[in-house]
N, C-alpha and C positions, 0 to 999 in steps of 0.2 A: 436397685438403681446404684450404679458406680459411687461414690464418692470419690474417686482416686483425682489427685490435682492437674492440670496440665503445668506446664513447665514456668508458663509464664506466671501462675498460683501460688508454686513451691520458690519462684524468685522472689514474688512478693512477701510473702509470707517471710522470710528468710530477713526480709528488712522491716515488718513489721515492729513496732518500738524504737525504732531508728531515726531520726529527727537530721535532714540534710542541712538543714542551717547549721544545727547545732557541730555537726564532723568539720564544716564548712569554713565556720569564726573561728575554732582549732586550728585545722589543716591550714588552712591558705597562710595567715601568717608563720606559721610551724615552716611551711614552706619557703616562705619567703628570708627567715631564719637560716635555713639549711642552705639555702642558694647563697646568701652573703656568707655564712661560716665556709661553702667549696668557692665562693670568690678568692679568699683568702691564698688557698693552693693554686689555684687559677691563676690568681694574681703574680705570684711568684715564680712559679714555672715562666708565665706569658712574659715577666719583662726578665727572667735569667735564661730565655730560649735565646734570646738575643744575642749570648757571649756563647753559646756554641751548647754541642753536647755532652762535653765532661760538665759543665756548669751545673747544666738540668739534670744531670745523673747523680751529681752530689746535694745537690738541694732535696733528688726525691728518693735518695737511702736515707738523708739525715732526717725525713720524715716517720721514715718508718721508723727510726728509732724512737722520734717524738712521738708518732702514736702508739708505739708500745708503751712507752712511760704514762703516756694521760690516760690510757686503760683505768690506772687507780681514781682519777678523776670520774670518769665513766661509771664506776662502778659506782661509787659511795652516789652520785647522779641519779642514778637507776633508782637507790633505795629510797634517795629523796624525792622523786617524781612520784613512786607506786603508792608511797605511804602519804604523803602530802596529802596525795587524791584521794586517797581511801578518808579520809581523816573531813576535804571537803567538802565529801560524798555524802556522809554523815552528820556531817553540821556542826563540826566538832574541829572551831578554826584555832583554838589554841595548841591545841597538839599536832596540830599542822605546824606551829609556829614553835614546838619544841623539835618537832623533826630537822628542820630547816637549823635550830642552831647547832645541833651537835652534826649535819653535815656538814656543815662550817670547818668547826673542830675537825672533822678528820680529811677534811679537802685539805685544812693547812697544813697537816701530818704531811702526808702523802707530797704537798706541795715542798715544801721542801727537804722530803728525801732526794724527790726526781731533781733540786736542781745540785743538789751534793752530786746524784748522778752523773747527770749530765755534764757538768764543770768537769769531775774529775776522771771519765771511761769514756770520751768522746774518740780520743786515737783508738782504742781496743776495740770501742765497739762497732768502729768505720770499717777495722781490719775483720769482723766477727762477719761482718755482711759480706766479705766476700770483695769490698770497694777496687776497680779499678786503682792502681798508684794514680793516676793521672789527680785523680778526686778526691783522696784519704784526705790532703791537706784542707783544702776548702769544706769540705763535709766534716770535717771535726771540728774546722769553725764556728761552721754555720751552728751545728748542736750545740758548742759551748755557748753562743750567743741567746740562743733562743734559750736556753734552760734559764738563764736569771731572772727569766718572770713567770713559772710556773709555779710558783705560790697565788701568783693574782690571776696565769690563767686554772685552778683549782677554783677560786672563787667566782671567774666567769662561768665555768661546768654548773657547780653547787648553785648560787644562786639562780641562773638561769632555768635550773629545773626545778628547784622549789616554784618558782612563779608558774611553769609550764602544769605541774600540777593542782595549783590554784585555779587553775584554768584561762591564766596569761599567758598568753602566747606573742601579743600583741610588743608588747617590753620585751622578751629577747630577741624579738626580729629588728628594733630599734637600736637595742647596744649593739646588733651585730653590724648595721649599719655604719656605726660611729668606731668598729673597731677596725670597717673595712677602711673607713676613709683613712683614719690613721695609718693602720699599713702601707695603703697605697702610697698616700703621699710620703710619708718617711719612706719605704722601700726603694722608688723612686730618684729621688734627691738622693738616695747614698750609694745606689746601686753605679748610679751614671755621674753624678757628682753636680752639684747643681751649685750656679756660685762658687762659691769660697772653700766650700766642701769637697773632699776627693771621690774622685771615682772608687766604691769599695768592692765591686762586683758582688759573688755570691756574700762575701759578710754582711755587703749593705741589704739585702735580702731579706736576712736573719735578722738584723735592727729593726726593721719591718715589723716582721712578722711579733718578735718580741715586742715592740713599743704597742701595736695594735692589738693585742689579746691583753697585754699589762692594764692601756686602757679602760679594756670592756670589763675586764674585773673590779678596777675600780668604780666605776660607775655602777655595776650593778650591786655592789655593796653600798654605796652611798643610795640609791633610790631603797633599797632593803632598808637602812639606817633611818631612812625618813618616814617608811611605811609604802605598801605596795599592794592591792589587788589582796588584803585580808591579810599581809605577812608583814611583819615588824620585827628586822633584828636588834636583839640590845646587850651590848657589848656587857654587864652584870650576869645575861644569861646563857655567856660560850663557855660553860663549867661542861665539866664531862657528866654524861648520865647513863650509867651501864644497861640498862633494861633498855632507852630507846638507841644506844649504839649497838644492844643487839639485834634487835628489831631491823634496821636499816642494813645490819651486817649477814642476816638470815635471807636478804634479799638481794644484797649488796654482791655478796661473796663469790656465791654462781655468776652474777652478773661481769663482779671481775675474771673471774676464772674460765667466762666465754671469751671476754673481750682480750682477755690475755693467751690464749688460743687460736682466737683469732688475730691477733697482731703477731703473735709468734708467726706462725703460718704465713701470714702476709710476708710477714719478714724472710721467712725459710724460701719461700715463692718469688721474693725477689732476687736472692740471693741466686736460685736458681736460672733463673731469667739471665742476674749480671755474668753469668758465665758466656753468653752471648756475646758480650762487649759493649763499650759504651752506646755505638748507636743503636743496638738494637734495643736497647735498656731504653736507651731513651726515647724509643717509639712507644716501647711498651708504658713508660711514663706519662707520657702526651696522651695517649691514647685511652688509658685510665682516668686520668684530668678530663678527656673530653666524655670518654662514658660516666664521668662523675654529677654530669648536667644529669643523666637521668635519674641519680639519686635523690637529689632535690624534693621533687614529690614525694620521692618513696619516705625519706627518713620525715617528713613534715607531715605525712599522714601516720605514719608510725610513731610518730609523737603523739599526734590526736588521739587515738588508738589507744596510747597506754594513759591517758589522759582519762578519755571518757569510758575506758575500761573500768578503772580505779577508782573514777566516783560512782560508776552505775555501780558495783560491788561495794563502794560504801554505805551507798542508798538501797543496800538491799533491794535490787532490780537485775537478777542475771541477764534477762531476757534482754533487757534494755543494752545490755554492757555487750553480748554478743549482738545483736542487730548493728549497733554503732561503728563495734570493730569490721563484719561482716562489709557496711558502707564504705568504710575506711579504704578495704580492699580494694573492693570494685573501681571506686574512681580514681586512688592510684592506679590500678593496671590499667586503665583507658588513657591516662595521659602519658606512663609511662610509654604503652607501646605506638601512641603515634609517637614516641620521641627516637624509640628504635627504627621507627620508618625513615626517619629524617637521616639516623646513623649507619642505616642501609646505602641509601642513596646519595649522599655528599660526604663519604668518610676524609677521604682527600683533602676537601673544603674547608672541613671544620678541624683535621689535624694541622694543617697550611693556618690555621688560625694562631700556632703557638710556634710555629718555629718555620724558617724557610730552606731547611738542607731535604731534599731532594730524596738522598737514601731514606733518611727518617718516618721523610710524609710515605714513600710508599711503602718501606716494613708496616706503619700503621692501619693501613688500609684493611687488611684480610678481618687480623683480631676486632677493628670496631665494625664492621658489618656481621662476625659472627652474632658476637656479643647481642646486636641488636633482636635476635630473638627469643633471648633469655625474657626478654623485659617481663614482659606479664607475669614468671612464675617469679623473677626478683621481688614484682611489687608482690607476691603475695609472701613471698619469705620476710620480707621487711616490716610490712605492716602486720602481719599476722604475729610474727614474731615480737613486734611493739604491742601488741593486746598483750599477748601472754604475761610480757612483762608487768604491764599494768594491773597484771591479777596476780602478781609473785611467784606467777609462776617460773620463773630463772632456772631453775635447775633442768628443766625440760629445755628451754633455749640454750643453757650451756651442751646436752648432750646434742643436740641437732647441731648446733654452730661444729662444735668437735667435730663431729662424726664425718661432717661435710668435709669439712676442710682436712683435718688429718687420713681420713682412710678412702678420700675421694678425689681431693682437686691434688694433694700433693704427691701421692702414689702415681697420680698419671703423668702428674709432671715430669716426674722425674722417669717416667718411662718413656714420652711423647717430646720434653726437650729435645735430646740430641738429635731425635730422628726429624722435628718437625723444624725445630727451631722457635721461634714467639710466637706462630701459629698454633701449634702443639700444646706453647703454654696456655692459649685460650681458650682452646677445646677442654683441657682438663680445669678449669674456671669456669667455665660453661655447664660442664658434670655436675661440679660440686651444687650451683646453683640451682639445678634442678632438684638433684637429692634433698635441699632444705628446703625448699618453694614445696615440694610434696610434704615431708613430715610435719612443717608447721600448719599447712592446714588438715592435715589427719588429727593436730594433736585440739586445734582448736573447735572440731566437729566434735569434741569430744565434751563431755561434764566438768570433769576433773575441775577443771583450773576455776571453776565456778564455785566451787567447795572449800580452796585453799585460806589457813586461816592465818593472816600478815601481824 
């Protein structure tokens, strides 16, 4: 007699020790997190679409320079998420609570190199991307502005993820709240001039965006400073301590050195793009802003992900830690791809949402309905790729992020550019995403990352 499974057996089986509440009290706020932290750019793009397309084309190179800089952010993040939760997992909440200070320590490092940075290479590095004249001037504003609070946005990174691998999720979808409203209303009032205030256009943008991340660091170090969800920072104990800054640095490191990969890239890809010209760049901006709604899910279940990753591998339970991630997947890629269905059939609608020039909305039309069938293997690059991490494995997600983006989205770019134009550039972003959406779940069918020892 057969024993072999039908299909619907080997699904179940496959989530077996997977608990949908449990992905669910994770994700959804994780989500809800991620949608207020892409409000943010949303936000900015949505009221600087307003003063034209040099505006929105210097707001979103000087992004890209800010997300190359909070990479370092990102990273020491990573280390403090995997290891928190390992530590969790275990039942072992004070060394949770040593991890979480010396991120601290090297968030503040990191935090004020980037604003030395950023203060002092914001012309260089406007002219580095390639900027339009039209925009060097306002895009080296806007970076000089924003970089004087990335010491407090390090401390939003860092603490937010220490809590997310406690298994709070619920507190950084709050501060992001409280750092949207800030932005908004400051960006707001200085952008257009409200009262007594001048109209600042793109600076007032970057006041925005700087007073509303400055905010949310503060605040999430003051709930840390009072006690939070098992974590307690105290300022007697941000001394350095070599063994757990290696620890965090052995996970950290790959981490940065994807995120740094990928931001390079990103950056190289834009740079790309502005060879186009301003409007075409800034379809391609819009158009990223509006496929950014479908990352929401993705990076809030990929939070979850490396979350209940982290602790089922601290609770000695692989099974448990791949079923959960396995979850993770699935119901990101169901919500993601109805969100591609919405970006098939209204691209128009929903670009027409951030800007009214004409040229604009229709360069963006092609690229956000390709885009829209990536979705399913995105969520599975996104979330799969947040498991891994949650099991240390970084060094596997830095060669897949690499691989993708350097010997795949940007080889064809630069082949499919001139002949296609920003269409071109989306097909070869579309590649790359496939290429990781595959390797990451090849690499998670596998044992390995089950074995890794943090």
């Amino acid at each position: 007699m057969s024993t072999a499974l039908t299909l619907p057996q080997r699904v179940r089986a496959s989530f077996a020790g997977a608990n949908t509440h449990r992905v669910l009290s994770l994700a959804l706020p994780a989500v809800g997190e991620q949608t207020l932290n892409m409000v943010v750019g949303l936000a900015d793009i949505f009221m600087v679409g307003h003063l034209g397309a040099a505006a929105v084309t210097a707001v979103g190179l000087s992004n890209q320079a800010v997300m190359l800089v909070t990479t370092f952010f990102a990273a020491t993040a990573t280390g403090a998420t995997a290891l928190v939760a390992r530590h969790i997992g275990a039942g072992e909440p004070e060394r949770a609570n040593v991890i979480m200070h010396q991120g601290y320590l090297l968030g503040t490092l990191f935090g004020v190199l980037a604003l030395a940075f950023g203060v002092s290479l914001s012309l260089p590095t406007l002219r580095t991307l390639q900027a339009p004249p039209e925009v060097i001037a306002d895009g080296a504003t806007y970076l000089s502005i924003v970089a004087l609070t990335f010491p407090l946005a390090a401390w939003l990174f860092i603490g937010n993820a220490a809590l997310r691998g406690s298994g709070d999720t619920r507190t950084p979808m709050l501060i992001m709240l409280v750092v949207n409203i800030v932005n908004i209303a400051v960006a707001y009032a200085a952008i257009y001039g409200v009262g007594p205030l001048p109209a600042l256009g793109v600076a007032g943008s970057a006041i925005g965006a700087a007073a509303g991340r400055g905010a949310g660091g503060l605040l999430v170090t003051a709930l840390l400073f009072h006690g939070r969800s098992g974590l307690r920072l105290y300022p007697r104990r941000l001394v350095p301590d070599l063994t757990q800054i290696k620890r965090i640095a052995n996970i950290g490191l790959p981490a940065g050195a994807e995120q740094l990969l990928m931001r390079g890239a990103q950056t190289t890809f834009a740079a790309t793009v502005a060879t186009l010209g301003a409007t075409a760049f800034a379809a391609h901006q819009i158009a990223l802003q509006a496929e950014s709604l479908s990352y929401m899910p993705g990076f809030g279940f990929a939070m979850a992900a490396t979350t209940l990753v982290g602790q089922g591998l601290g609770a000695r339970d692989p099974a448990r830690a791949r079923a959960d991630g396995r979850l993770s997947q699935w119901l990101a890629a169901a919500i993601m791809s109805c969100m591609g269905v919405i970006f098939f059939l209204f691209p128009g609608q929903i670009i027409g949402i951030f800007i009214n020039d004409p040229q604009v909305i229709q360069l963006g039309i092609w690229p956000l309905r390709l885009v829209a069938f990536s979705q399913p293997i995105l969520a599975t690059s996104m979330v799969l790729g947040g498991a891994l991490r949650g099991a240390g494995d970084t060094r596997t997600t830095l060669f897949i992020t690499g691989g993708g983006l350097w010997l795949v989205r940007l080889p064809l770019a630069w082949l499919l550019v001139p002949r296609f134009g920003l269409v071109g550039a989306w097909i070869a972003m579309i590649m790359d995403l496939n290429v990781r959406g595959a390797l990451a779940w090849l690499r998670f069918r596998g044992d390995h990352w089950t074995r890794l020892k943090v």
